[in-house]
N, C-alpha and C positions, 0 to 999 in steps of 0.2 A: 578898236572901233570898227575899224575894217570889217575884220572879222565877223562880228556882232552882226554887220549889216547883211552881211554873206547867208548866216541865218535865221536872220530875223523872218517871222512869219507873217502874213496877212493877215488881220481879222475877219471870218468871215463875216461878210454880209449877203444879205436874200441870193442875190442873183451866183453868188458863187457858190449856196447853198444846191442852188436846182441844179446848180452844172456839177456838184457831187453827187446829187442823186441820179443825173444823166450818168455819170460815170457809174454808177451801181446798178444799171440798168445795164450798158455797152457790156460791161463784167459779165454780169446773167446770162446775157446773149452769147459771148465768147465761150463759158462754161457749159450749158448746155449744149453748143455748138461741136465742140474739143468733144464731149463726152459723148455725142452720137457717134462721132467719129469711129470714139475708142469703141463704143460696143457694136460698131458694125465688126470689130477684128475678134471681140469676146461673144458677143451675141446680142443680137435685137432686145429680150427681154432684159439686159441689165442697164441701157438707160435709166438716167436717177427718174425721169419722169415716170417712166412703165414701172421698177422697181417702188416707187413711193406710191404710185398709184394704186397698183398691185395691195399691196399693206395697208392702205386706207378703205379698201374695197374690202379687207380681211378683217379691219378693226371698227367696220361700218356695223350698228346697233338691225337685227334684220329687221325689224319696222321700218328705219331709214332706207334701208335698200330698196322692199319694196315698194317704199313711196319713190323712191327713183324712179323706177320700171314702170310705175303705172304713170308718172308724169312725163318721163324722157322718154319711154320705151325703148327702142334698140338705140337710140342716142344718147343712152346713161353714160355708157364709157367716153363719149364726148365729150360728151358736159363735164366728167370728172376730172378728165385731162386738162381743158380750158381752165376748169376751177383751181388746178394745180398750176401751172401756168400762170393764173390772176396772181394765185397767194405769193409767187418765188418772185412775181413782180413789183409786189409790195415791199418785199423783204431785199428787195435787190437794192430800190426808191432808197429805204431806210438803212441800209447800211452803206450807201452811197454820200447821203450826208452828214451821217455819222461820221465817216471817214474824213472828211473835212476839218472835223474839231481831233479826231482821234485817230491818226491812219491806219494804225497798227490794229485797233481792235475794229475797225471797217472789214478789212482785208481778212482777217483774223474770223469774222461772223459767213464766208461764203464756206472756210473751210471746217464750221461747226457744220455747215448742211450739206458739205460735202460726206460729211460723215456719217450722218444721217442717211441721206442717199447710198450711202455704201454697206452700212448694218440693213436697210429694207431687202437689197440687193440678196445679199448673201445669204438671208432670213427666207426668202421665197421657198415655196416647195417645192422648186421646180431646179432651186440653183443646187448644181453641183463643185464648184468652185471656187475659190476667193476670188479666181478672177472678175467675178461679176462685179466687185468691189469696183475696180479699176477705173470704167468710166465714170463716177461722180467722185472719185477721188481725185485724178487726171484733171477733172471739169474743171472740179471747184481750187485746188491750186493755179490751174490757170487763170477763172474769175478773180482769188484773192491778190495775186501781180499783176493782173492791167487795173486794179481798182489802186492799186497801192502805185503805181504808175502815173495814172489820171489823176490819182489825185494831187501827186508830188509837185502837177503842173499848175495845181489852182494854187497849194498854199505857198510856194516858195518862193519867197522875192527875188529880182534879178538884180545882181552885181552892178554897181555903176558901168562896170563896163560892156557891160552884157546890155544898160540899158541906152547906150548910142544912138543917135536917133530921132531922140522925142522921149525915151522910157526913162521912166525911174525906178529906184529902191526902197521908197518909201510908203510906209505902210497905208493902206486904205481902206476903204469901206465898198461895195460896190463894183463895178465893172468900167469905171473912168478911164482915164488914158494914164493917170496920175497910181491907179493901181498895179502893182510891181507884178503879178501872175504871169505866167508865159503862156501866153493867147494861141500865140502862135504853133508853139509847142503842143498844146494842149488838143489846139485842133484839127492838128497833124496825126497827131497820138488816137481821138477821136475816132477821126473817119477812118482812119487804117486798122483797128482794131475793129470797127465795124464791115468794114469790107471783107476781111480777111475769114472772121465769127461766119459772116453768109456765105463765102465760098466753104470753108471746113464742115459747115452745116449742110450743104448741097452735097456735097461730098460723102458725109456720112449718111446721109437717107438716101441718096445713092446705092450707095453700098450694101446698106438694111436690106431695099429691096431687091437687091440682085441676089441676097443669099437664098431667096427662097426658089430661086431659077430651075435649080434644080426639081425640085418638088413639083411646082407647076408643069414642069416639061412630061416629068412620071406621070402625073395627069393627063395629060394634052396626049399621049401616047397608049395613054390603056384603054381595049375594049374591052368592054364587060361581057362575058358568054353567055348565050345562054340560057335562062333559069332551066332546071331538072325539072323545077315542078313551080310553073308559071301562074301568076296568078288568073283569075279567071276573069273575064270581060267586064267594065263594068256593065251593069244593067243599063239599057238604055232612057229607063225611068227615075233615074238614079240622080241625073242630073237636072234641076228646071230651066228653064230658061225664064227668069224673072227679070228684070232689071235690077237689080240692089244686091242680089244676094249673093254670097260667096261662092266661089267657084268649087265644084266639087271638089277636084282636084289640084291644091294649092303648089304655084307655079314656084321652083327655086325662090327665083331671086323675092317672091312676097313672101315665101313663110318666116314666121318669127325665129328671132333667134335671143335667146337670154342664157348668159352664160358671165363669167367674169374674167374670162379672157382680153386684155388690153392690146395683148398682140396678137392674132390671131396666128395657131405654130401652123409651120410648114412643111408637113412631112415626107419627105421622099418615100414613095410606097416600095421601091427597090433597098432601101436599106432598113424599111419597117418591120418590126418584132413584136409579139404578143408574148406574153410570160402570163401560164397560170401556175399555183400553186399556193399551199397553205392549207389548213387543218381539214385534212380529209380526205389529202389529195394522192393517191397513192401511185401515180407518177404524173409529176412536175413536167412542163410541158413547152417551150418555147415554138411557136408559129410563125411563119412568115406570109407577105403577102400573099407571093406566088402559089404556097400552101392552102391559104384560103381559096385564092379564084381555083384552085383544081379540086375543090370537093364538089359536095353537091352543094348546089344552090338554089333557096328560094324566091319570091316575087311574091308579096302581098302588101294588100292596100292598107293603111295603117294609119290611125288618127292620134296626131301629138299632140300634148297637151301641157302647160308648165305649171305649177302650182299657184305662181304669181297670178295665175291669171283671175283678176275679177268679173265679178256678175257683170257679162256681154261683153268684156272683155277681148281682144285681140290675138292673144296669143292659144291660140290654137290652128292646127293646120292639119291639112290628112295630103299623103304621099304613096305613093309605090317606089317600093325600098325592094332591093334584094339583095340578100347576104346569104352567111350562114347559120345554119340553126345553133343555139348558143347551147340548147342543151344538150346535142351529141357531144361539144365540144370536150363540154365538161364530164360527161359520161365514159368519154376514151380517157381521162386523167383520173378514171377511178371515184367520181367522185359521186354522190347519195342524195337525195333531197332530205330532208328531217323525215320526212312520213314516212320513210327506206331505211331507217337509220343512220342515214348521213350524221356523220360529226360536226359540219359547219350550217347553221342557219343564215349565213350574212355573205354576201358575195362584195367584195368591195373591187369597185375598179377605179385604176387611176388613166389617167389623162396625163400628155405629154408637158400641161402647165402647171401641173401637180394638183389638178382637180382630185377627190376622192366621194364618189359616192358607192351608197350601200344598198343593193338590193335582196330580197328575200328569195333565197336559192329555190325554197317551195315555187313561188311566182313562174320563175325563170325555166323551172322544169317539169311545171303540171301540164304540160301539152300545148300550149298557147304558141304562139309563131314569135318567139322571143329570140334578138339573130344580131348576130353581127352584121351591120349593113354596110355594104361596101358600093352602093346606088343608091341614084334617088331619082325617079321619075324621067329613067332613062337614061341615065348618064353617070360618070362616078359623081363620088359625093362633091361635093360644094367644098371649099375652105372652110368657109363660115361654121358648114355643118356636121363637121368632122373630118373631113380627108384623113389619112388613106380608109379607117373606120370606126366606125362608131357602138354602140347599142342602141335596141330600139328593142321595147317590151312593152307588148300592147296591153292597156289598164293601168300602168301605174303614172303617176305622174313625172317629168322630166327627172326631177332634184334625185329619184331615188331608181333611176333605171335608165337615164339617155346620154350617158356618158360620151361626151363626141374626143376625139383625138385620142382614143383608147389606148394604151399599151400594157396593160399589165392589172389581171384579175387574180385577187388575195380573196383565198378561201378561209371565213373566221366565224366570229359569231354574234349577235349584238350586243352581248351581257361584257364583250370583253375589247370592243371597238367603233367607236362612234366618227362616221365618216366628216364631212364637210359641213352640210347645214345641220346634221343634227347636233353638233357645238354650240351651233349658232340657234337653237331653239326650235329648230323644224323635228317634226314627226317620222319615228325611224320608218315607217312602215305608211303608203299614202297612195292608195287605189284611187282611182280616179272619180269624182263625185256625178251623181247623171246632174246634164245641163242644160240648156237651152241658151239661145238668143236672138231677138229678132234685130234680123239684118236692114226691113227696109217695114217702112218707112221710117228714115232716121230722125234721131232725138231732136225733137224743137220744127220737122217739119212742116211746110203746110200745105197739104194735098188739097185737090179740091173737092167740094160733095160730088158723091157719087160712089160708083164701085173701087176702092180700094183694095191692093194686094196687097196684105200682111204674109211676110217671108223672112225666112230666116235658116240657123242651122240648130239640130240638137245632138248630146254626142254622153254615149254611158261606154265606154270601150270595153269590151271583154263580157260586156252583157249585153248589151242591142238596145233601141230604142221600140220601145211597140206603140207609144200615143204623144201627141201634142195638142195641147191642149192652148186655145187664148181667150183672154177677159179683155169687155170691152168698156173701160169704167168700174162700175161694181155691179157688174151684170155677169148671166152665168156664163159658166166656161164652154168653150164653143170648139167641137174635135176637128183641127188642122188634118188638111189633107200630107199626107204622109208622103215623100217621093219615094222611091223603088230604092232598097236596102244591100249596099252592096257587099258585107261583112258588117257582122257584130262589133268589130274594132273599128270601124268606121264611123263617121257622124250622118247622119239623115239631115238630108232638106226636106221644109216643110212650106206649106201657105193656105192661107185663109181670104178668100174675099168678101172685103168689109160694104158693109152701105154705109160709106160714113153720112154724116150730118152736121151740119155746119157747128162750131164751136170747139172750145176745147179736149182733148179725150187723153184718156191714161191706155196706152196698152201692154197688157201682162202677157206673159209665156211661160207654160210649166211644160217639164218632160215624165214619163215614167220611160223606166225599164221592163226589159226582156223575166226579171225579176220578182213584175208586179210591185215595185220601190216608186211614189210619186217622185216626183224633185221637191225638196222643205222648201218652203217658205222661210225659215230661220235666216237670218243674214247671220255669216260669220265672213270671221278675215280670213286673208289666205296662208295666215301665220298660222295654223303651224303644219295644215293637212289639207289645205287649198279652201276656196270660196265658197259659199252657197247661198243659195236665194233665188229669188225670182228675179228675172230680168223685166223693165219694162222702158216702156219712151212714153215720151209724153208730144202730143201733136195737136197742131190747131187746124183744123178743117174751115176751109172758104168756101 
């Protein structure tokens, strides 16, 4: 009978339900905790969070993606992380009072998503180890024994002698005095487990960011020489002075950045390496920083653009980059455009996260200022933006020529290798559409009668913009003063001053190119070769 009593269980009821689910929560937090730790000693990207997030960003439909980016913009990868986060919260909750009725298969459910987090890990294109494995494997054994712990302390009743005191042995319902649980125990076990999860958690993001110390310090220590052949002034027409409208020359820290990077890599420009090679290439070629900054180098002004971007959209930005020209690079490794006879039509470069895009090697070497950039608007590049360097090829859109954290250009062809989004449904091949959009006066607002300035920016890269054009309602089109043109790869600011008149109004913007090409009117997506259409707002005059 003794015995019996020794262990006999408690029936859960409500209240010691939530304190399983509490306990499935403290677990979570311990596991992820333990497993930041671990991938500060393996690497930042094998966190289960980065690794699963990484893979859901890989296994995301591109419609969904781009409705991400046009609703979160650069805070997609936020929102994705949190959203992962929410769900391992749920699943913490749920096998937290599972464990209650069932301990063994509680405990048992943190090390199925430990495993889970360990096959993403290891699956990235970036990982070269099993160790990547290790942090959500580490995590989630540690989550599945302090769950199988916590909960040892809610169901098991206490010995008569254990319950001296006040306590008893006998089984209950609830959280009464009369209920045999060890409280005490429990809430010892609790907050030590959570104290401990927050320190080892400090500790590991800690550590995360100390690895990139290095990197930044290469940074913080390089000056840029220099350019051989600088770009030339901007015009001083070049720039309006409006209220509202973009600045000609977009500053770091505002221009866009859309990439699917969770971690943003860190690279040391002192131990950074370029590798080209592959079909055509008739000597293979490995570079180093130092090799780059001692060529020649250029400086031009250059307008980015991302395919995501929608009619008036945000993501666009123009910068002075200076690198090197991408296609001598290629030229000293032997290598041919198609119209030369080159053997490879597809230039695929990868990124240090295992990005893979494809650009067309014609593009990249019919004369255009197509470069490895290794600045941006004075200064080395940004993290964000590629550090130690990137590509930059004026005319095509990001997906298919902006490769940032570059290390290694594969010479192939497109009948025999389809890069990153073109899996995903995007267009191998995706020149930049001519565009427009007006900057001010913004959607929904309300000027008052009189002279208003309509302003904004338009941008054809690699063919120029020659007219701007605005409708005022459904009246005719009315030619925008043009500001001063500072390259064909740049975008033009433009303005029109309106008489407005009291009431509602529609205002439209089209562009033509250097081409004689108006801007369509057609709306499309920006699935699969970017957006087009007319931009317009809509505004009420007082």
């Amino acid at each position: 009978m003794r015995d019996e009593a020794k262990d006999q269980r408690v029936r859960p009821g409500r209240p010691r339900v939530a304190l399983g689910a509490l306990s499935g929560v403290l677990a979570g937090f311990a596991s992820l905790a333990l497993a930041e730790l671990v991938a500060a000693a393996v690497r930042p990207q094998s966190s289960p969070v980065i690794a699963v997030g990484g893979a859901s960003i890989d296994a995301t439909p591109a419609a969904v993606k781009d409705w991400a980016i046009r609703h979160f913009g650069t805070n997609d990868k936020l929102v994705l992380q949190l959203g992962i986060l929410a769900v391992l919260a749920v699943l913490a909750l749920t096998l937290g009072a599972l464990a209650v009725w069932f301990r063994q298969v509680g405990a048992a459910g943190f090390l199925v998503f430990g495993g889970i987090g360990a096959a993403a890990a290891v699956s990235r294109p970036d990982s070269t180890s099993l160790a990547d494995a290790l942090p959500s494997l580490v995590g989630a054994a540690a989550g599945a024994l302090l769950l199988y712990v916590l909960v040892g302390r809610l169901t098991k009743v206490k010995t008569p002698a254990s319950a001296a005191g006040g306590g008893t042995w006998e089984a209950g319902d609830g959280l009464s005095s009369s209920a045999g649980w060890d409280r005490r125990g429990f809430v010892l076990a609790a907050v030590s487990a959570a104290a401990a999860s927050a320190a080892v958690g400090g500790v590991g993001r800690s550590l995360n960011a100390s690895r990139g110390q290095g990197a930044i310090a290469s940074r913080n220590r390089l000056v840029l020489p220099s350019p051989q052949s600088p770009a030339q002034p901007i015009p001083k027409g070049a720039g309006l002075r409006i209220p509202g409208i973009s600045a000609f020359v977009t500053p770091n820290a505002d221009f866009y950045r859309v990439d699917t990077a969770l971690v943003v890599p860190k690279l040391n420009a002192a131990s950074w390496r370029l590798r080209i090679h592959g079909k055509g290439v008739r000597r293979p070629t490995t570079y180093s920083f130092d090799d780059l900054l001692h060529r020649e180098l250029i400086e031009r002004d250059i307008t980015l653009t991302c395919v995501s971007n929608e009619v008036g959209g945000p993501y666009v930005g123009n910068a002075r980059w200076i690198g090197v020209r991408l296609a001598d690079l290629l030229a000293e490794c032997g290598i041919k455009p198609p119209s030369q006879g080159g053997a490879a039509d597809q230039l695929v470069s990868r990124s240090a996260d295992g990005m893979t895009i494809g650009s067309p090697v014609e593009d990249v070497m019919d004369g255009r200022d197509a470069m490895l950039a290794l600045g941006m608007n004075g200064e080395p590049l940004p993290f964000d933006h590629g550090f130690p360097v990137r590509m930059v090829v004026p005319g095509l859109y990001g997906f298919v020529s902006a490769c940032k954290w570059i290390e290694d250009i594969e010479l192939t062809t497109f009948d025999s290798y389809d890069p990153y989004w073109v899996k995903r449904g995007w267009s191998r091949r995706a020149p930049i559409k001519t565009a427009s959009r007006i900057d001010t006066p913004k959607p929904f607002a309300r000027p008052k009668a009189g002279t208003v300035m309509i302003a904004g920016v338009a941008w054809a890269q690699h063919r120029g913009v020659d007219r701007v054009e605005v409708r005022i309602d459904d009246g005719p089109w009315q030619e925008a003063d043009l500001a001063g043109e500072d390259t064909r790869d740049t975008w033009r600011q433009w303005s029109l001053p309106w008489r407005a008149t009291k009431g509602g109004h529609t205002l439209t913007v089209r562009a033509t190119d250097r081409t004689g090409a108006v801007q369509t009117d057609k709306r499309t997506r920006t699935i699969p070769d970017g957006a087009s259409g007319w931009h317009s707002v809509v505004v009420t005059v007082e």
